[in-house]
C-alpha positions as CSV (number, residue, x, y, z in Angstrom):
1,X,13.9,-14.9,-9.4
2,X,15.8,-13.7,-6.3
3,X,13.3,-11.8,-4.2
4,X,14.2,-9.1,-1.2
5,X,12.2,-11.0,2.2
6,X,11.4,-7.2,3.4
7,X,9.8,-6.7,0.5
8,X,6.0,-6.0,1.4
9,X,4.6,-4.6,-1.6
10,X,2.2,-7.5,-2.9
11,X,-0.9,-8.7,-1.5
12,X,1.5,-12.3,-0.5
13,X,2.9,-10.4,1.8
14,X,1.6,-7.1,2.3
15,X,0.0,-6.7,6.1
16,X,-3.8,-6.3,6.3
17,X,-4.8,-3.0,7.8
18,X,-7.7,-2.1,9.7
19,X,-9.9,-1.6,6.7
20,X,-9.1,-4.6,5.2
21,X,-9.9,-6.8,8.2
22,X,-13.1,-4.5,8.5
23,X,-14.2,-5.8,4.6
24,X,-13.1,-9.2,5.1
25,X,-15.7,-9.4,8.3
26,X,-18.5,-7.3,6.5
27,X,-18.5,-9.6,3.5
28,X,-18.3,-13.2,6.1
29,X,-20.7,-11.8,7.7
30,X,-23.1,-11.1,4.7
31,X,-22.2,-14.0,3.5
32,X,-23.7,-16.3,6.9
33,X,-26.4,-13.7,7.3
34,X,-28.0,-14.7,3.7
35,X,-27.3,-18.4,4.1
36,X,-29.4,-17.9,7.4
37,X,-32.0,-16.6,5.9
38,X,-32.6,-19.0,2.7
39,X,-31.2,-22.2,4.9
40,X,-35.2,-23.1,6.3
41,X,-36.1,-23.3,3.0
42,X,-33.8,-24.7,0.9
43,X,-35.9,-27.6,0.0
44,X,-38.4,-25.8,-1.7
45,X,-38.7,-26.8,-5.4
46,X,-38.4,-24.2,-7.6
47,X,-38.9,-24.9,-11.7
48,X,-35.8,-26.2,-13.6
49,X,-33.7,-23.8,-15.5
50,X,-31.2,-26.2,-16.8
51,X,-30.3,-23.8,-19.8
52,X,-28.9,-21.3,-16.7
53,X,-26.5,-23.6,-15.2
54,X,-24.1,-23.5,-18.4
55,X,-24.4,-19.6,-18.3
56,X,-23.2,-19.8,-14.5
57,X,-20.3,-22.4,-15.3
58,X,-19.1,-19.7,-18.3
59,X,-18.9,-16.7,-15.8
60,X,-16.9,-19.3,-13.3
61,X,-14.7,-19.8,-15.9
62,X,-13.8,-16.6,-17.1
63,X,-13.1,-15.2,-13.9
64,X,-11.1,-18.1,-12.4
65,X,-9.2,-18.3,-15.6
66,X,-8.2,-14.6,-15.2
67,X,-7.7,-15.2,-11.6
68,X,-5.0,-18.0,-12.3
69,X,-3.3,-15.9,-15.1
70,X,-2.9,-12.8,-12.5
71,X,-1.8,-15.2,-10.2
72,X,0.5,-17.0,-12.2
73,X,2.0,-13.2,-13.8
74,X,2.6,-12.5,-9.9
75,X,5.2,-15.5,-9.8
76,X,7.5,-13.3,-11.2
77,X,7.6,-10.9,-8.0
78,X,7.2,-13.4,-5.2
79,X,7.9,-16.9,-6.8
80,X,6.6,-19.6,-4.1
81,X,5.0,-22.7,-4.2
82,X,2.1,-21.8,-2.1
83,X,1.1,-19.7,-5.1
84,X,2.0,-21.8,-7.6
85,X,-0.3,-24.1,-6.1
86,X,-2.8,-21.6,-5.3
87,X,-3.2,-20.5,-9.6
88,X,-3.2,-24.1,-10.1
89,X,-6.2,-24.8,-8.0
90,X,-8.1,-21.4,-9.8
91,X,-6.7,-23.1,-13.3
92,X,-8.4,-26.2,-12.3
93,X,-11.4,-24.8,-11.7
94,X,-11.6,-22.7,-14.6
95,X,-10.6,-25.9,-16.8
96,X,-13.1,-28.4,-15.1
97,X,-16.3,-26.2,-15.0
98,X,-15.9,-26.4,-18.7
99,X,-16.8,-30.3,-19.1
100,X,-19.6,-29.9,-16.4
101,X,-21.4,-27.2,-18.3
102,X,-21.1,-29.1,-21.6
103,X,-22.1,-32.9,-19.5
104,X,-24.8,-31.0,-17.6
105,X,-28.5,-33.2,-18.2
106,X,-30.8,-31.5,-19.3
107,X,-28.9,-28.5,-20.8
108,X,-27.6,-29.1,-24.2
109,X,-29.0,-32.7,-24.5
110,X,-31.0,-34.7,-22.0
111,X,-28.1,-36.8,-20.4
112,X,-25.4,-34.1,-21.6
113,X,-22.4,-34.0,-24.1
114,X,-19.3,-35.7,-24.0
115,X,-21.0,-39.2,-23.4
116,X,-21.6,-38.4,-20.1
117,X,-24.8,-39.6,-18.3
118,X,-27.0,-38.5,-15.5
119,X,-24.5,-38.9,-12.9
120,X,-21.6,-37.1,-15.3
121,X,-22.5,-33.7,-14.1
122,X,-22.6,-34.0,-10.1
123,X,-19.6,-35.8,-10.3
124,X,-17.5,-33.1,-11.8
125,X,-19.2,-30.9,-9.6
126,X,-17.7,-33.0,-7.0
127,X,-14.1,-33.4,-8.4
128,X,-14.3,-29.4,-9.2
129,X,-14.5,-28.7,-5.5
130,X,-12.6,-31.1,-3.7
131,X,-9.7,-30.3,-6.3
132,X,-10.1,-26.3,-5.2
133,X,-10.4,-27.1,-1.7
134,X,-7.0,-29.3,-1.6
135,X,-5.5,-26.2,-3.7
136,X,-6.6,-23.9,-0.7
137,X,-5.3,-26.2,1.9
138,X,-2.3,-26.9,0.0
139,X,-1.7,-22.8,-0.4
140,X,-2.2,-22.6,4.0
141,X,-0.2,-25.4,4.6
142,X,3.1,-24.4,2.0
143,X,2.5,-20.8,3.0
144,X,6.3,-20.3,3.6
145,X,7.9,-23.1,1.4
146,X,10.1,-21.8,-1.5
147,X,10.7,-23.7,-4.6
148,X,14.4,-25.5,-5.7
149,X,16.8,-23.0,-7.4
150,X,16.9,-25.1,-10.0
151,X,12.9,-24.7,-11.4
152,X,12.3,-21.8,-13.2
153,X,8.8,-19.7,-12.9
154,X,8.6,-20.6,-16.5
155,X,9.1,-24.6,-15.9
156,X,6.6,-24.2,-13.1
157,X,3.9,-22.6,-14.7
158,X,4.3,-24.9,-17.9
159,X,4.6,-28.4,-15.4
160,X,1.3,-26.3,-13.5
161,X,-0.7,-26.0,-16.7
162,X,0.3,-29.0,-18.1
163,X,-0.9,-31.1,-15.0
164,X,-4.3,-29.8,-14.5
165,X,-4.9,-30.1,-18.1
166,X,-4.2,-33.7,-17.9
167,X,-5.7,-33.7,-14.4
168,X,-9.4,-32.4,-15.9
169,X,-9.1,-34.9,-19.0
170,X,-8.9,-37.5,-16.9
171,X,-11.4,-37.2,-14.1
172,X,-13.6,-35.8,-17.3
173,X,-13.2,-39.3,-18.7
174,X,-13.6,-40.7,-15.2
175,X,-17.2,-38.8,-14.7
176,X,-18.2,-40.1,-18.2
177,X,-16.7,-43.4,-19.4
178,X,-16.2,-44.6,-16.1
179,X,-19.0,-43.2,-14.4
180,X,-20.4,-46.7,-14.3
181,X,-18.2,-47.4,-11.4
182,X,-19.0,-44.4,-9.1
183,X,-21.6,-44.5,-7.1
184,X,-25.0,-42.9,-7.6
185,X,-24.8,-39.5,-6.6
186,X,-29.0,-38.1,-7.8
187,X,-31.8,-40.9,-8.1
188,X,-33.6,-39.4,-10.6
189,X,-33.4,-35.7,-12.3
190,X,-35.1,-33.9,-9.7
191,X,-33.8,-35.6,-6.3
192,X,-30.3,-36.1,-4.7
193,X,-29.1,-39.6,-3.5
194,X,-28.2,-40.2,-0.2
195,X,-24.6,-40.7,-0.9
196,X,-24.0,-37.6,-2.0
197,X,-23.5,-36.2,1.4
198,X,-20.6,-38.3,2.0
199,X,-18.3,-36.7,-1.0
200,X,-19.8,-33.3,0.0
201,X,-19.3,-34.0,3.5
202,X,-15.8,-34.7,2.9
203,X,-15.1,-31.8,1.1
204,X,-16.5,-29.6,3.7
205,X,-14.1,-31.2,5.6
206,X,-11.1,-30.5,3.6
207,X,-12.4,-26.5,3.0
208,X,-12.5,-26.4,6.8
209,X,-9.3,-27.6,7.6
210,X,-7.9,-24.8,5.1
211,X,-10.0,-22.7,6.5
212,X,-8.5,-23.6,10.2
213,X,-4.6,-23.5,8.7
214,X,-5.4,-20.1,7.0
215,X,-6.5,-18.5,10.4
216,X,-3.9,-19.7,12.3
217,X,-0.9,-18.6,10.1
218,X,-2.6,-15.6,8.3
219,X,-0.6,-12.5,7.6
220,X,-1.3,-11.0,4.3
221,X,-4.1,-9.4,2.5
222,X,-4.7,-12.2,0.8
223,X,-5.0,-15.2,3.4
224,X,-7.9,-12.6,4.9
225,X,-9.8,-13.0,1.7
226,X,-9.0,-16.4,1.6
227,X,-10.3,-17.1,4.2
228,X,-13.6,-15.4,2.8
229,X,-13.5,-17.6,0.1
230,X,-13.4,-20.5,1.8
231,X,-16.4,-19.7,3.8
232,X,-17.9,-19.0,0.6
233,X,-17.5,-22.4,-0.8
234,X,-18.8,-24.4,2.5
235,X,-22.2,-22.4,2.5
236,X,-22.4,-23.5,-1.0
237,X,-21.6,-27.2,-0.4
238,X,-24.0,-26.8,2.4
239,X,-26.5,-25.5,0.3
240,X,-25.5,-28.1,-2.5
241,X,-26.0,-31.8,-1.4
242,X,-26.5,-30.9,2.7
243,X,-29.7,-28.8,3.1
244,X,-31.9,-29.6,0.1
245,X,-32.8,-33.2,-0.9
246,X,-34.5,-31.5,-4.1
247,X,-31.6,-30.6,-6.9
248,X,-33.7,-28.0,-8.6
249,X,-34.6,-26.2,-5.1
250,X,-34.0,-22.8,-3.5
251,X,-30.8,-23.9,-2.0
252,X,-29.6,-25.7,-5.0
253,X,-29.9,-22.5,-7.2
254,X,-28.7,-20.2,-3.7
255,X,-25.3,-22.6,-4.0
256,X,-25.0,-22.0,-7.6
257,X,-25.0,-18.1,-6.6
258,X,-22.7,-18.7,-3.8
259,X,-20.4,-20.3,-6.3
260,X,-20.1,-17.2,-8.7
261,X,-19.2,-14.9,-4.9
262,X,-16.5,-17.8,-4.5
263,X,-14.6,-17.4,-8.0
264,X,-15.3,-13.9,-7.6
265,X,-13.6,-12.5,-4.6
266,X,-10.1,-13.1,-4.9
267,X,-9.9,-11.3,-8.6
268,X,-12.0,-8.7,-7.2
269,X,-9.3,-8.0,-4.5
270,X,-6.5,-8.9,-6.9
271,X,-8.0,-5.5,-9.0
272,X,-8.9,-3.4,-6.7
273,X,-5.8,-4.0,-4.2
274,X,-3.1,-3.5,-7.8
275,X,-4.8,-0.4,-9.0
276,X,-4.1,1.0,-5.5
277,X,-0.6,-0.3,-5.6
278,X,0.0,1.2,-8.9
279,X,-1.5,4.4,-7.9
280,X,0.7,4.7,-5.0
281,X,3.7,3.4,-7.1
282,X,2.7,6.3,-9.8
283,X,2.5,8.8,-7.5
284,X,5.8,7.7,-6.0
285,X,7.0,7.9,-9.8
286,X,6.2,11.3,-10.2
287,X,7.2,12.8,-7.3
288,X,10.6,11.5,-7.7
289,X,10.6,12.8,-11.1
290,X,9.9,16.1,-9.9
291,X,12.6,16.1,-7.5
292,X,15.0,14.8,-9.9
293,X,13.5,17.7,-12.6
294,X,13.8,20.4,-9.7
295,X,17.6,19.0,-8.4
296,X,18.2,19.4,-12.5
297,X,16.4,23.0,-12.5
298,X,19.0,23.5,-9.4
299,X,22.0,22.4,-11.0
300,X,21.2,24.3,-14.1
301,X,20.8,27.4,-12.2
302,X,24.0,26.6,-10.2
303,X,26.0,26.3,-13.3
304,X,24.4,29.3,-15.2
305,X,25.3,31.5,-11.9
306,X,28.4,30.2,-11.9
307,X,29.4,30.4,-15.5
308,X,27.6,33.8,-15.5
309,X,29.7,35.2,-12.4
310,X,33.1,33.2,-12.8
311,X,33.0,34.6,-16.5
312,X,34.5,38.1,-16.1
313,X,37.1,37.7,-13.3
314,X,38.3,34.6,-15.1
315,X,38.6,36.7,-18.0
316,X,40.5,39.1,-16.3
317,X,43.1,36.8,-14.6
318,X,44.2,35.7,-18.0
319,X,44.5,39.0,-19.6
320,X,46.3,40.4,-16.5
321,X,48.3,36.7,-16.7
322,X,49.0,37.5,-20.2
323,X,49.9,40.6,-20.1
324,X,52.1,40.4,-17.6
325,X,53.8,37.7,-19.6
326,X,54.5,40.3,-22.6
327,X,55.8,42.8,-20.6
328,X,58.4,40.5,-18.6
329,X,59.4,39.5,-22.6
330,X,60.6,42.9,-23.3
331,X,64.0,43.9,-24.2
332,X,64.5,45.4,-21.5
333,X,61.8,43.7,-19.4
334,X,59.4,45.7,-17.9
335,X,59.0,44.7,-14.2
336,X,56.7,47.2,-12.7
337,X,54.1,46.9,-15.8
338,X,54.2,43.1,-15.0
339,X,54.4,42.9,-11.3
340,X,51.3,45.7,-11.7
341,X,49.7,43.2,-13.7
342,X,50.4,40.4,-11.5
343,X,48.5,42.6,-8.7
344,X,45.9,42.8,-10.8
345,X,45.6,38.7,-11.7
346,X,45.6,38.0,-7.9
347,X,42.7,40.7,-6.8
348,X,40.8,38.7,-10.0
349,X,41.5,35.8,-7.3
350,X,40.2,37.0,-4.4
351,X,36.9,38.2,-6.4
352,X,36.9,34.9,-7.9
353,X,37.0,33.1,-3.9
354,X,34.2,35.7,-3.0
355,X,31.9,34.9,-6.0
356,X,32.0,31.3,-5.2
357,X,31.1,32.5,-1.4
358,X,28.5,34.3,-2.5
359,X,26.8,31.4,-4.7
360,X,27.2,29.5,-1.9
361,X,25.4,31.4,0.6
362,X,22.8,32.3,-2.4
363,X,22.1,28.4,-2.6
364,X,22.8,27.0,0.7
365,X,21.4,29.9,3.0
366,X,18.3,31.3,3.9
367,X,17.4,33.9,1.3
368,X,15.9,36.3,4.0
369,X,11.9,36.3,2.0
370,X,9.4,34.9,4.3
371,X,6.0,35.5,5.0
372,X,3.4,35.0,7.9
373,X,2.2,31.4,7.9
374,X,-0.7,30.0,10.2
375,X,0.7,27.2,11.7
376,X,-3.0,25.1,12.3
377,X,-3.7,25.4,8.3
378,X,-0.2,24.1,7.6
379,X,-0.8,21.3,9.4
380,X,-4.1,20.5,7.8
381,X,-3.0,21.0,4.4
382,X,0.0,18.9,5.2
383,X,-2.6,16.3,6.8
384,X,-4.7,16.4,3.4
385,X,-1.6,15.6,1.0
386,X,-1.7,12.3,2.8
387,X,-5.0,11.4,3.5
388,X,-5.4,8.7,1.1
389,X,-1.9,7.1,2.3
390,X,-3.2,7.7,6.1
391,X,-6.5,6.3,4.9
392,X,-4.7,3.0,3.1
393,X,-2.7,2.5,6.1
394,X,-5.5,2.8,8.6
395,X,-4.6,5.1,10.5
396,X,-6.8,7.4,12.3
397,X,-6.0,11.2,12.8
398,X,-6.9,13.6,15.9
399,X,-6.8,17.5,14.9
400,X,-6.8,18.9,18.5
401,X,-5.9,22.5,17.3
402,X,-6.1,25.9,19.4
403,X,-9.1,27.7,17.8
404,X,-7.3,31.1,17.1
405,X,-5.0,31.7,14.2
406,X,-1.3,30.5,15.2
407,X,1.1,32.7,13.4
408,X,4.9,32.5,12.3
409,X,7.2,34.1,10.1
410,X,8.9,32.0,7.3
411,X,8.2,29.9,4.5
412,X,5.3,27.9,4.2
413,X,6.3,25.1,1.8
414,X,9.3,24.0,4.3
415,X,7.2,24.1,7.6
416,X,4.5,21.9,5.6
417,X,7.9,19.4,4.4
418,X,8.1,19.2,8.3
419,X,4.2,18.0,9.4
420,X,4.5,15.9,5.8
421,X,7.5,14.0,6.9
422,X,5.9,13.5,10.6
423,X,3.6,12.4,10.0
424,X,4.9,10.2,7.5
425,X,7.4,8.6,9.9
426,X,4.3,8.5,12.5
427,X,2.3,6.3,9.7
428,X,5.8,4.0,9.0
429,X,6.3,3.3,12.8
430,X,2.4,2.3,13.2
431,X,2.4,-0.3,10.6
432,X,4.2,-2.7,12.4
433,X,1.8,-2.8,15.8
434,X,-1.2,-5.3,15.6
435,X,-3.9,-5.6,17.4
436,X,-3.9,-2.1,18.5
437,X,-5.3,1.4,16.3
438,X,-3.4,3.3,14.9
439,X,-3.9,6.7,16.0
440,X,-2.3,10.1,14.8
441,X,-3.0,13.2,17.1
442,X,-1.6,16.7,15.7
443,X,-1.7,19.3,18.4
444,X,-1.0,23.2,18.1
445,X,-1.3,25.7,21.0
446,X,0.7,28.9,22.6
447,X,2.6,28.2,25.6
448,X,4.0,31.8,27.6
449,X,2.1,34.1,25.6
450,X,5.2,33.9,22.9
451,X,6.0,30.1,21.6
452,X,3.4,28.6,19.5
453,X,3.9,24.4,19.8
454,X,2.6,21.8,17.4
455,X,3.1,18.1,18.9
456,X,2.7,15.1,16.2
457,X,2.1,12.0,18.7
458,X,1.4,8.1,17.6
459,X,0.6,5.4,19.0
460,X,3.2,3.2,17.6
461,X,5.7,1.6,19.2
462,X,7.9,4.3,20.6
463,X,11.6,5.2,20.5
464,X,14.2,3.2,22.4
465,X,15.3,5.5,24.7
466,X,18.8,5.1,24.1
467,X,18.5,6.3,20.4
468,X,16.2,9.5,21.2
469,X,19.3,11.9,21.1
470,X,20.4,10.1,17.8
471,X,17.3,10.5,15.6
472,X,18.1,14.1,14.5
473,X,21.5,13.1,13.2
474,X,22.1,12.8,9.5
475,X,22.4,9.3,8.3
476,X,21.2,7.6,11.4
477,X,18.1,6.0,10.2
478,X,16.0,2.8,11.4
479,X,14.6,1.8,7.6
480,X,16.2,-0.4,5.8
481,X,16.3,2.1,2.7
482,X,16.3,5.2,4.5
483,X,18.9,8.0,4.3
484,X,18.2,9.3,7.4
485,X,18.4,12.7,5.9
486,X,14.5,13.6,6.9
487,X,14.7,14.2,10.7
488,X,17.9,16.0,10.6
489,X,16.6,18.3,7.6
490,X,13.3,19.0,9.6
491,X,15.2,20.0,13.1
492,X,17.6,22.3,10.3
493,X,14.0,24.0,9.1
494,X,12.9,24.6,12.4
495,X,16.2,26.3,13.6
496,X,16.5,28.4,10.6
497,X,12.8,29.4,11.8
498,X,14.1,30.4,15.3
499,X,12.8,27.5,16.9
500,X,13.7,23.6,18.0
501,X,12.4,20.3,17.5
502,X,12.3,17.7,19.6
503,X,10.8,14.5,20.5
504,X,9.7,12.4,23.9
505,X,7.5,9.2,24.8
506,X,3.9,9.4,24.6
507,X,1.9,8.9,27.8
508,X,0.5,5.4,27.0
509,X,2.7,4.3,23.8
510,X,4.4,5.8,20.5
511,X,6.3,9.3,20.4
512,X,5.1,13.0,20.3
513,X,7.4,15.1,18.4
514,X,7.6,18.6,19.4
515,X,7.8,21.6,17.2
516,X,8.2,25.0,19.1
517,X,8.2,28.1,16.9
518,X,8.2,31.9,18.2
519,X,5.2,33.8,17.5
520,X,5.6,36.8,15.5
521,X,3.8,39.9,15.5
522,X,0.9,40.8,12.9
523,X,1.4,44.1,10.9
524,X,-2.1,45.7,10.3
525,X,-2.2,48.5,7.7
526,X,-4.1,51.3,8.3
527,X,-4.7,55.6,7.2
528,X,-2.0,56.7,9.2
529,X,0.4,53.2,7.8
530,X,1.6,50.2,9.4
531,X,0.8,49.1,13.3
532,X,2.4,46.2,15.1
533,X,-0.5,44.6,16.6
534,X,0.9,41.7,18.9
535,X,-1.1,38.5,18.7
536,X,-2.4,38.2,21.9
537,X,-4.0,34.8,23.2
538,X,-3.3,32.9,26.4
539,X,-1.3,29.9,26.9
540,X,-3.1,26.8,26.5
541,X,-0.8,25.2,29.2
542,X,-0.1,22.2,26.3
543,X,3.0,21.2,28.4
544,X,1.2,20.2,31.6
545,X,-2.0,19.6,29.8
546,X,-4.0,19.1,26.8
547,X,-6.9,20.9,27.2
548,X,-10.2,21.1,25.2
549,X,-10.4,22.7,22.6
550,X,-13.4,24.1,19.8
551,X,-10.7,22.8,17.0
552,X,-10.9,19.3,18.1
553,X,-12.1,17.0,15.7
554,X,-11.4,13.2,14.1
555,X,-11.2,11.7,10.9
């Protein structure tokens, strides 16, 4: 399926924020920190519990089984064979565990099911790791390779499922049948050979060569928690044939944990990070339904107006038309009855032209009804409409507002649109810097007594300086599906509020955008009726300066 390249909305390709780098070095480092502290005693013996180790296998395979399938659903949005490959290996894994809970000695029979022997088990335990550790180095290593036009998703999933089907059958009959020919891998049913070490070792090898190829060309959400997982899996090999020379040992049951937090994280991540997705996508949903149901509410009362208005003139202009008509018919014709009703169809004319005006200037112009609006809790209500995107993005927001109440005449709902677009454009131009926080800083303050100033500054990468007098004009946009209809609407609110917008560089890096409103006077009733009481605070000198302030604060 053909696939947009700047589309960024699956874990594949969607970039990792701060949060998600955060998570991915909380859980390594839990991870290390509880392999450091069992690690000088994994060779303790502990009793055997043979009948747990099929129980463990069972959850392994239920989750990497779900895993693959949401995996191989996903091949429909980004079809690549890095993720082919990358299900496959979670198929595998979910297939193979099956044989080595059923062949496990000592769980369902003394040497196992299936024919198998003492060896059987260890060596799938063996082929069941090696195989997932290829599939991650496989996933690092084809991270940008695209399949041939010419093979389906279906035909890949089916040749996908198909092979490691016939791949487990036949290292299942290899670890059984043939296990006569593979070296000894326990000596007895409580101690490890010393040969194991050198297909564990191996392996190790492998999972940190993925691990190395993942690190270097990481750039998704999911090589992060890749990344995890293979850490994951080399504690657990560590802690499998490494560490303990005992098999029923501290470490040996700590690896079989370590293996339920390796099949685990990925479709962990895979649910948490779609629900968000489809959250965001479901909000997006409905507020585009809205809009749609309010431009439909707007038409509607556009064409009842009209229909409503147009009705009677209209009407007018055909009886005068018609009228007219009869009395040129006349025997003898009557001229000054027609060219009187003639006068009459044209005046119905001109009313008809000044309706239409007047419709127009009803729904295109500024009705004139506004209200006094405090300009620091528009920006915080605006602020908490987005907090969860602000919070997904990782973005972290200043409030460095004056600490008395910033007052304007107008309409609320608009002057929120403006801050709401900000700092939505603010949020869009940070997500592209790396290595660098993202930081949002909303500013209010009264500069001459008489202009109250809100700045929305980022610390993205800034604005060509070239383009700065261009980002105001309709249609001139930067996104690749952007109108460019939000910045030219925002300056058009601020004008119609007697004020200006306007934008600059930041001192270290991104933009400020400036909003510059006049302050209006606060009417105060009283006994003896209204008083103009001016709203008098001093200028916070924000254009020289930012000083403190009591409403700082961050989030």
């Amino acid at each position: 399926m053909a696939r947009n390249e700047t589309d960024t909305t699956w874990l594949l390709d969607l970039p990792p924020t701060a949060r998600h780098r955060w998570s991915t070095v909380a859980v390594s480092a839990i991870l290390v920190v509880g392999f450091g502290f069992i690690a000088p005693f994994a060779n303790r013996p502990l009793p055997e519990l043979n009948a747990l180790f099929p129980s463990l296998d069972a959850i392994v395979c239920v989750t990497d089984l779900i895993t693959s399938v949401l995996l191989f659903a996903q091949l429909s949005i980004f079809y690549s064979v890095s993720l082919l490959v990358l299900a496959s290996g979670y198929l595998f894994t979910a297939l193979i565990v099956i044989p080595h809970a059923l062949t496990f000695s000592g769980a369902f029979s003394p040497t196992g099911l299936l024919g198998a022997g003492v060896q059987t088990g260890s060596w799938l335990f063996i082929f069941w790791h090696a195989g997932f550790a290829a599939a991650l180095l496989a996933y690092a290593a084809l991270r940008d390779e695209r399949p041939p036009n010419a093979i389906s998703e279906a035909w890949g999933i089916f040749a996908s499922v198909a092979s490691m089907c016939t791949l487990v059958f036949g290292l299942t009959w290899v670890a059984t049948g043939g296990v006569e020919l593979l070296p000894p891998l326990i000596v007895d049913k409580s101690h490890l050979g010393p040969f194991v070490r050198y297909p564990i070792g191996f392996t190790i090898v492998v999972s940190a060569a993925a691990f190395a190829v993942l690190w270097v060309r990481r750039r998704s959400v999911l090589d992060q928690w890749l990344m995890v997982v293979t850490l994951a899996s080399i504690l657990e090999l560590v802690f499998s044939g490494l560490l303990p020379s005992v098999r029923f040992s501290l470490g040996f049951y700590a690896g079989r944990v370590f293996s339920l937090i390796t099949s685990s994280i990925v479709l962990i991540v895979l649910l948490a990070e779609t629900t968000r997705l489809y959250v965001r996508f479901a909000r997006t949903n409905a507020m585009l339904q809205r809009e749609q149901d309010n431009k439909l509410m707007n038409l509607e009362a556009l064409a009842s107006s009209i229909a409503h208005e147009m009705r009677q003139p209209l009407g007018a202009m055909m009886l005068n038309s018609e009228a007219a008509l009869q009395l040129i018919k006349r025997e003898p014709p009557d001229l000054a009855g027609a060219s009187s009703a003639l006068r009459g169809a044209i005046s119905d004319g001109k009313r008809t032209g000044e309706v239409l005006q007047s419709i127009r200037a009803l729904f295109g112009k500024d009705t004139g009804e506004r209200e006094l609006i405090d300009v620091n809790e528009t920006a915080r209500a605006a602020l908490r409409a987005l907090r969860e995107e602000l919070d997904y993005h990782g973005v972290t927001t200043r409030m460095e507002l004056a600490p008395q109440s910033l007052l304007v005449a107008g309409h609320g709902d608009q002057l929120k649109e403006v801050f709401i677009n900000l700092y939505q454009n603010a949020m869009e131009a940070m997500d592209g810097i790396e290595g660098n926080p993202r930081i949002l800083t909303v500013r209010t303050g009264i500069i001459d007594g008489k202009a109250i100033i809100a700045e929305v500054e980022d610390s993205g990468p800034g604005i060509d300086p070239e383009r700065v007098e261009k980002v105001f004009d309709p249609f001139v946009t930067t996104k690749s599906g952007g109108m460019g209809l939000g910045l030219a609407i925002c300056r058009m609110i601020a004008d119609r509020h007697g004020g200006s917008l306007s934008v600059s560089a930041a001192h270290s890096r991104g933009a400020v955008f400036r909003i510059e409103l006049p302050q209006k006077n606060v009417f105060h009733c009283s006994r003896h009726g209204p008083v103009d009481t001016a709203v008098g605070v001093k200028s916070t000198g924000i254009t020289e300066q930012h000083a403190d302030r009591t409403g700082q604060g961050e989030t």
